[in-house]
N, C-alpha and C positions, 0 to 999 in steps of 0.2 A: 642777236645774242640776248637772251633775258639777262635782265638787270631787276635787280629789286632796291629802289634807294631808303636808308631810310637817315632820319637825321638829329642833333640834338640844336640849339639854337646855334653853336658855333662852328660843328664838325657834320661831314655827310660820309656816310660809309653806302658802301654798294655792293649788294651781295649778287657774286653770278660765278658760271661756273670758270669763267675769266681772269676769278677776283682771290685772292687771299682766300681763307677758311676763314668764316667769322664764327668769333668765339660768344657766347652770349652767355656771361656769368650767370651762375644759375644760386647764388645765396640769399639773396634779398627774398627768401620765402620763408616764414612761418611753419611751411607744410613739415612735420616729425620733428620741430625744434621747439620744443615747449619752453623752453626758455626765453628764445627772440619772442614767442608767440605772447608770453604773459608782459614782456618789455612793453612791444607795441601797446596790448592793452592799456598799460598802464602810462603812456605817454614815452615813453623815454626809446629814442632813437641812437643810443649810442654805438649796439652792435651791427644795424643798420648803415651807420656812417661809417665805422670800422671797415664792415665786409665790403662797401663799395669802393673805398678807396684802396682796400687790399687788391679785390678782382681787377680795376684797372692797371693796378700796380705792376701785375702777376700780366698783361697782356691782354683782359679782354676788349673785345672789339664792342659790343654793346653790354647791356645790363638788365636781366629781368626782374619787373620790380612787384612784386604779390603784396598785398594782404588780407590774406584769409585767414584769420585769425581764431575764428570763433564759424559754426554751423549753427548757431543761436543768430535769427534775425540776421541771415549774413544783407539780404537789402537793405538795411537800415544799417548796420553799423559797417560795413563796410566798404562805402563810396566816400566816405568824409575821411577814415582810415588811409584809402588806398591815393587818396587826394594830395593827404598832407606826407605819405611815405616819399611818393612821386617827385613832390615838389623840394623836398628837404636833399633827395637826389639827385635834381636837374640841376642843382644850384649848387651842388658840392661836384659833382664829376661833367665833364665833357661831352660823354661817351653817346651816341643814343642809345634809346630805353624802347623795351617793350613791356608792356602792359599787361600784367595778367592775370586774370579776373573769370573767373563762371559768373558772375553777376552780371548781368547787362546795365546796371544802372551806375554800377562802380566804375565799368570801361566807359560810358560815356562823360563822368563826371569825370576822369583822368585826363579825358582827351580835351574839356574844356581850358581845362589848365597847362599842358602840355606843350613844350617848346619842341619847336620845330617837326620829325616828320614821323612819332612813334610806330612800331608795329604793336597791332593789337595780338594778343594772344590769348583765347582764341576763339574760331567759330569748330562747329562739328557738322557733319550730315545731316541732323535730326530739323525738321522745318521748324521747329520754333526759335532753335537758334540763326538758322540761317535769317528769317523774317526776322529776327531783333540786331545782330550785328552786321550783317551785312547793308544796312542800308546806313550806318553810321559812318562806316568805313567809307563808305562814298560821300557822308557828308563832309568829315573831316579829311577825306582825300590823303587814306594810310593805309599802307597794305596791314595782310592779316593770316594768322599762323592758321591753318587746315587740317584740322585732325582727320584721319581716315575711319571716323566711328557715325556710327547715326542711332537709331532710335533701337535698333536690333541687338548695341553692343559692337563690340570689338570682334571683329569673322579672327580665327584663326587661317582664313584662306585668305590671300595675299591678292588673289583675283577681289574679291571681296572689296577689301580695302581699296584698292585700285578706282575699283568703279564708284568708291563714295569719293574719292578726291577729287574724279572728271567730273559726278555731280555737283561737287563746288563750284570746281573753275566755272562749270557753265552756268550754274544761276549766280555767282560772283557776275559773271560776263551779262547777263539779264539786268542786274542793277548796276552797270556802266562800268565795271572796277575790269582793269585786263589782268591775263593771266599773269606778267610780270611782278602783280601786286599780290599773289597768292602764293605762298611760302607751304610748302604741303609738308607736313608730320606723317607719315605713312605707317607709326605707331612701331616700335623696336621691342619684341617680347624676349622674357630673358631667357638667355640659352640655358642655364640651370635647368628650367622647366620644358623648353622646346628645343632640341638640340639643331634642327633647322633656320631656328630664328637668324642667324645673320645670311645663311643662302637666300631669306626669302625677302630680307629687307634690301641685300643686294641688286636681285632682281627687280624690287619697285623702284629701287631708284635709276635703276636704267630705263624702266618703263617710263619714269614721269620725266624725263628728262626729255626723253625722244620722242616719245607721244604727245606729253601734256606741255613742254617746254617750259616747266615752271621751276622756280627753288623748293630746296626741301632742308629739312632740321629735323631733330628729332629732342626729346630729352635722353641724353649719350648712358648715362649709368643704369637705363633699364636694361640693357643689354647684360648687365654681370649680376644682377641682384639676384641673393640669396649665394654669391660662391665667393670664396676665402681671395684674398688679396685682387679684391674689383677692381683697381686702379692698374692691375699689371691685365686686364681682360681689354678696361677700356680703353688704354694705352695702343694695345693690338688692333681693337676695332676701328681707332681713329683712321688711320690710314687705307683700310679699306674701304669704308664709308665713303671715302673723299674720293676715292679710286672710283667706286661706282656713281658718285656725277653730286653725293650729300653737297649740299653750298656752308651750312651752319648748324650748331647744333645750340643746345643749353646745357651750359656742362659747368666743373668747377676750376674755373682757369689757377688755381691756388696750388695744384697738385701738379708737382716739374716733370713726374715724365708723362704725363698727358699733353702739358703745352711743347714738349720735345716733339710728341708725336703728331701735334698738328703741324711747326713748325717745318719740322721732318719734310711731311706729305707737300708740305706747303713749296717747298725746295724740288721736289719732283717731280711734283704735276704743275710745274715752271711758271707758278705765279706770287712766288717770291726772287724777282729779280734780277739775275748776277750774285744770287742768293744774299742780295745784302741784308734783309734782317734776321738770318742765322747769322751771316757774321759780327753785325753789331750785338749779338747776343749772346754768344758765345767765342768771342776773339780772347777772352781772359780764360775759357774755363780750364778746371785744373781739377782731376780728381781729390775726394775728400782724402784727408791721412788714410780711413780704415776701409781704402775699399772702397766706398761708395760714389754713387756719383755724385758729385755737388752741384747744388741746385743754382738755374744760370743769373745772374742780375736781370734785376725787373727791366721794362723797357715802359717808359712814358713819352709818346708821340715823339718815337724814333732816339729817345737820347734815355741813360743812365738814369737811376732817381736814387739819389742816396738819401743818408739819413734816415730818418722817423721813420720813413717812410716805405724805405726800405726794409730795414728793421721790421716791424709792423707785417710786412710781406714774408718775412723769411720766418716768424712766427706763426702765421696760417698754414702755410707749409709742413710746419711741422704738428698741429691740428690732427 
């Protein structure tokens, strides 16, 4: 059974199709938030330490930690950035972290500081990336997220795609790394624009499951982008994803019926238990006065988390 471990200094999480959905908060990016993006520049970590200890709050199982702040000199000013974002994160949450970076210089300076067993995120098809990240990943001995793109672009053909992930795995496999350490993105295009897009992502991930026998992730909201109420598109997708073999995705664990609809999947493709962390998380629930559903108490390493903290979570929420 592929296993993908990865770890932070205190906790290990293990992604496989065996395992839970792992959730991999996806706000600690800069990317279309000009706000966090001028914060960081400007020193100040506050919404940074906010959204991380919301995302864990809210359920997720790792943390992705960006920043790309600026296209100005991103090699220069972004490895000393992504160092000190990283390190302000490992030492505030639990969780492990993945890394991520287009810069090569930025992923290696992360990983020298890095506790315990990060995924890097990411490498592509195109040989210059492959020849700069993948020989690092074997130095620091981490797996590493696998875009299905290379030097041509993004194929609209699904075969396409396909055939640059088995290119990974196998020159992954060239520099000593096994395919358990290769987490494949098979790239999720939005249905708005391609009305086939989930039959076809469907289908790679039964391909790479059964073929390539590796994990796969994706980032979850490209699938709804550009259509009115994305959170009730990606709520839907979750469960099928998980149904066709997905292990994890990057997504925003902050939003209750998305984590309903992992936990959901999570309950019936029987790797939640005797269903005990739906029931530890929903044994109170109680619909709102007007109708709606009420969003369920956070879970932190299995127990309640009240307070601040809570608070704090039940605030993002409403974001």
């Amino acid at each position: 059974m592929t296993r993908t471990i990865v770890a932070s200094a205190t906790r290990e999480v293990v992604i496989g199709f065996d395992q839970p959905f792992c959730v991999i908060g996806e706000r600690i990016n800069p990317t279309g938030r000009k706000k966090l993006a001028a914060e960081m520049v400007e020193g100040n970590f506050d919404t940074v330490i906010k959204d991380a200890l919301e995302q864990v709050a809210a359920g997720a199982t790792m943390l992705d930690v960006n920043a790309g702040v600026t296209a100005v000199n991103p090699n220069e000013t972004e490895p000393p950035l992504l160092v000190q974002t990283l390190e302000i994160v490992q030492n505030l949450v639990d969780v492990p972290l993945s890394i991520d970076s287009s810069v090569t210089a930025a992923i290696e300076a992360a990983l020298k500081v890095a506790k315990g067993r990060p995924l890097v995120n990411s490498v592509t098809g195109e040989e210059e990336k492959l020849e700069a990240i993948l020989p690092l990943c074997r130095k620091y001995d981490v797996p590493v997220v696998a875009i299905s793109n290379d030097e041509t672009g993004i194929s609209m053909d699904p075969d396409v795609r396909f055939a640059v992930a088995k290119k990974i795995v196998e020159r992954a496999a060239d520099h000593g790394i096994k395919a358990h350490d290769i987490v494949v993105d098979p790239l999720v295009m939005p249905i708005g624009a391609l009305g086939s897009a989930g039959l076809q992502v469907f289908a790679l991930l039964r391909r790479l499951r059964e073929e390539l026998k590796v994990n796969t992730t994706c980032g979850l909201s490209n699938i709804s982008f550009g259509l009115p109420h994305r959170h009730g598109i990606n709520a839907g997708f979750i469960p099928m994803v998980i149904g066709a073999g997905m292990t994890s995705a990057i997504m925003n664990p902050c939003r209750p019926q998305e984590m309903e609809a992992v936990r959901a999947a999570n309950v019936l493709n029987g790797t939640d238990q005797n269903c005990g962390t739906w029931i530890m998380t929903y044994r109170d629930y109680k619909p709102a006065e007007n109708g709606a559903a009420a969003s369920a108490p956070a879970l932190v390493n299995g127990s309640r988390r009240g307070g601040r903290a809570a608070r704090a979570g039940a605030a993002a929420r409403m974001e």
